[in-house]
C-alpha positions as CSV (number, residue, x, y, z in Angstrom):
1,X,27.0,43.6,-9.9
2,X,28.8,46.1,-7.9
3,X,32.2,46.5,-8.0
4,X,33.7,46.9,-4.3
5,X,36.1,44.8,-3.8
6,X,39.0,46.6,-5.0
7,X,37.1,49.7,-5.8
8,X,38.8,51.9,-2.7
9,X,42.7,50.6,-3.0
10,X,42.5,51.8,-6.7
11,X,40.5,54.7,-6.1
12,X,42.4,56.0,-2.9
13,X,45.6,55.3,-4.5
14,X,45.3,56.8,-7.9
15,X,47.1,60.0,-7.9
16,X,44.6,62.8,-9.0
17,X,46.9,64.6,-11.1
18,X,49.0,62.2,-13.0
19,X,47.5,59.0,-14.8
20,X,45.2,58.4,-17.4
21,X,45.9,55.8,-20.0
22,X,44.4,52.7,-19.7
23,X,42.9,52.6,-16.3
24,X,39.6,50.7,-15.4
25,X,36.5,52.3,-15.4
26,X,34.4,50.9,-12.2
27,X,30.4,50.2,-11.7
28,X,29.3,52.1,-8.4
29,X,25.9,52.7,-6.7
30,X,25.2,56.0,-4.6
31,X,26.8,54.2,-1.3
32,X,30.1,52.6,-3.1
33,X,30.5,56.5,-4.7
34,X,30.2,57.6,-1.4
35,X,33.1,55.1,-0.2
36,X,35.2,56.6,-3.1
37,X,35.0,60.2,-1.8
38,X,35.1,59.3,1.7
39,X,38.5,58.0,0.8
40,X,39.6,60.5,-0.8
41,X,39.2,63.4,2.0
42,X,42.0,65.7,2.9
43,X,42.2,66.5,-0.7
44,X,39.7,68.8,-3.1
45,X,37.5,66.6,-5.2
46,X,36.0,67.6,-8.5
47,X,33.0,65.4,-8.8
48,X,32.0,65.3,-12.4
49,X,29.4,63.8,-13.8
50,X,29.1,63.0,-17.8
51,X,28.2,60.7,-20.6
52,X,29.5,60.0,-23.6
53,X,26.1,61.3,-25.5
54,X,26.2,64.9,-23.7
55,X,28.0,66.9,-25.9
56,X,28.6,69.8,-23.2
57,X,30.0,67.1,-21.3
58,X,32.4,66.1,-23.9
59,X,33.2,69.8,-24.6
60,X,34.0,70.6,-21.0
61,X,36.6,67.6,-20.8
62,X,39.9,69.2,-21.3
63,X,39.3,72.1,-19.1
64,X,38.8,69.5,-16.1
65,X,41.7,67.0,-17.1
66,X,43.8,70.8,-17.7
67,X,42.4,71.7,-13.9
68,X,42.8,68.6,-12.3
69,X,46.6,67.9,-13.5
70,X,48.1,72.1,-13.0
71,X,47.0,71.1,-9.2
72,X,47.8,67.8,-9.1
73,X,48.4,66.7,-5.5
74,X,45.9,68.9,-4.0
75,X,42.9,67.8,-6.2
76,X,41.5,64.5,-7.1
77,X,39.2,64.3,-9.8
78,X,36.6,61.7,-9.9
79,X,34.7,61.6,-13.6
80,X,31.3,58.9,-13.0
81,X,29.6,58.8,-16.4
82,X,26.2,58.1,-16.6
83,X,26.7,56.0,-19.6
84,X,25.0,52.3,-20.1
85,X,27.6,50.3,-17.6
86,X,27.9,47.7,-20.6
87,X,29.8,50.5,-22.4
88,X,32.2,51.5,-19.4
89,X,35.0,49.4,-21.5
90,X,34.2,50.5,-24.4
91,X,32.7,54.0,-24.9
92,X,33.2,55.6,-21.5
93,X,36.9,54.6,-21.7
94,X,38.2,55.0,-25.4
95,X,37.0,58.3,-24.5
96,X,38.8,59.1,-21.3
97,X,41.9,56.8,-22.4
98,X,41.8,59.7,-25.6
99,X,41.0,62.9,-23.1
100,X,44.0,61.1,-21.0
101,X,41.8,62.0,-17.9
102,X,43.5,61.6,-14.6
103,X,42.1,60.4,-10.9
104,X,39.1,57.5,-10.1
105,X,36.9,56.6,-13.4
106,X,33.7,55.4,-12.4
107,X,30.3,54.5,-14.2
108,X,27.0,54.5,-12.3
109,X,25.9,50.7,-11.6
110,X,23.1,49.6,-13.6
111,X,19.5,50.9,-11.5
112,X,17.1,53.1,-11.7
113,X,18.8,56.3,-11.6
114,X,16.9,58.9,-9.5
115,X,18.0,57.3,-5.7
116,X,21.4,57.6,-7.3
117,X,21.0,61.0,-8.1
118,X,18.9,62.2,-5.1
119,X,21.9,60.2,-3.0
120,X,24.6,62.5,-5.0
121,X,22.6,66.4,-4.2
122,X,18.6,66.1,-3.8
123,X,19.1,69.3,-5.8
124,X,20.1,68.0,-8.8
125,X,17.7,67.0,-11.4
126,X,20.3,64.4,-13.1
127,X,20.9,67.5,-15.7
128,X,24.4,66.6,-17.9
129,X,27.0,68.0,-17.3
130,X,26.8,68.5,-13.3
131,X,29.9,69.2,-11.4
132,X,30.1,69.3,-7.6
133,X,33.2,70.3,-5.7
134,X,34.1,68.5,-2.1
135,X,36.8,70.2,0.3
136,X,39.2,68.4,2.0
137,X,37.1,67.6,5.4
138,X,34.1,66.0,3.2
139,X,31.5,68.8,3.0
140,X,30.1,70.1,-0.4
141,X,32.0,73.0,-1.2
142,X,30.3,74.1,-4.3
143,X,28.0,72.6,-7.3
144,X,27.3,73.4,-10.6
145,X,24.8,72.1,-12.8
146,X,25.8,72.4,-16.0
147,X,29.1,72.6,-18.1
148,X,32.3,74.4,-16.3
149,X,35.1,75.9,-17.9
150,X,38.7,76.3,-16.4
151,X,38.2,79.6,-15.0
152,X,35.0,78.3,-13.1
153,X,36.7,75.3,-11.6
154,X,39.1,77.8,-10.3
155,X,36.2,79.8,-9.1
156,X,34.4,76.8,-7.4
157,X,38.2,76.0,-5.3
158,X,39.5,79.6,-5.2
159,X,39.0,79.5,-1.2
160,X,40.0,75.6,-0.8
161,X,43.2,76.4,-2.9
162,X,44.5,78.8,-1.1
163,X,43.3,81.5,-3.9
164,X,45.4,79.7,-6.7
């Protein structure tokens, strides 16, 4: 079942930067996902996605929680692990609760996932880790396809940050 109904208070209030903990993690499809970052425009949003099985993904975790907390306020990160739902409880969030990963925690809903991932960048091949960067008006500002580091993620904002 998809989890709507308070998907977008959570998700539009979380603050990006601070956070962490014990927060929910939440099933969405492609169009709920799209809810999420609608919500979340005037801000940059990291877009990561990960699994707890990918061990680039794993590897590649502090550098974003590290990114997404030194700019706190003017970037939202929203992690959507492509992790069995059953184990968003579990898994997906012992393992963000321990990385102490800030902004929206979402799991992709239980489907078939290539319309999920076609929905997301008809580019991407589903590869783990993929990370896609969103500027504050909504457009796709940058994508990677494959694990980032810190320096990259300043790289794929430099010009939304104002060069920070």
């Amino acid at each position: 079942a998809l989890l709507v109904a308070g998907l977008l208070p959570a998700a539009a209030g979380a603050p990006s930067g601070t956070g962490g903990g014990t927060q929910e993690v939440r099933a969405v499809d492609s169009a709920a996902l799209q809810q999420v970052l609608h919500s979340l425009e005037g801000r940059v949003v990291v877009l990561n996605f990960w699994a707890t099985w990918c061990e680039p993904c794993r590897e590649e975790f502090p550098d974003l929680v590290k990114f997404a907390r030194e700019h706190a306020g003017k970037v939202a990160l929203v992690t959507v692990s492509l992790d069995d739902p059953d184990d968003a409880q579990k898994g997906v969030r012992a393992f963000l609760d321990k990385m102490n990963a800030p902004g929206t925690r979402l799991v992709k809903a239980p489907g078939d996932p290539d319309p999920f991932i076609r929905a997301v960048d008809p580019e991407w091949s589903g590869v783990l880790p993929a990370t896609f960067v969103q500027a504050p008006d909504g457009s796709r500002a940058a994508a990677e396809h494959g694990p980032v580091t810190y320096a990259k993620l300043g790289e794929m904002t430099k010009s939304l940050l104002g060069g920070h």
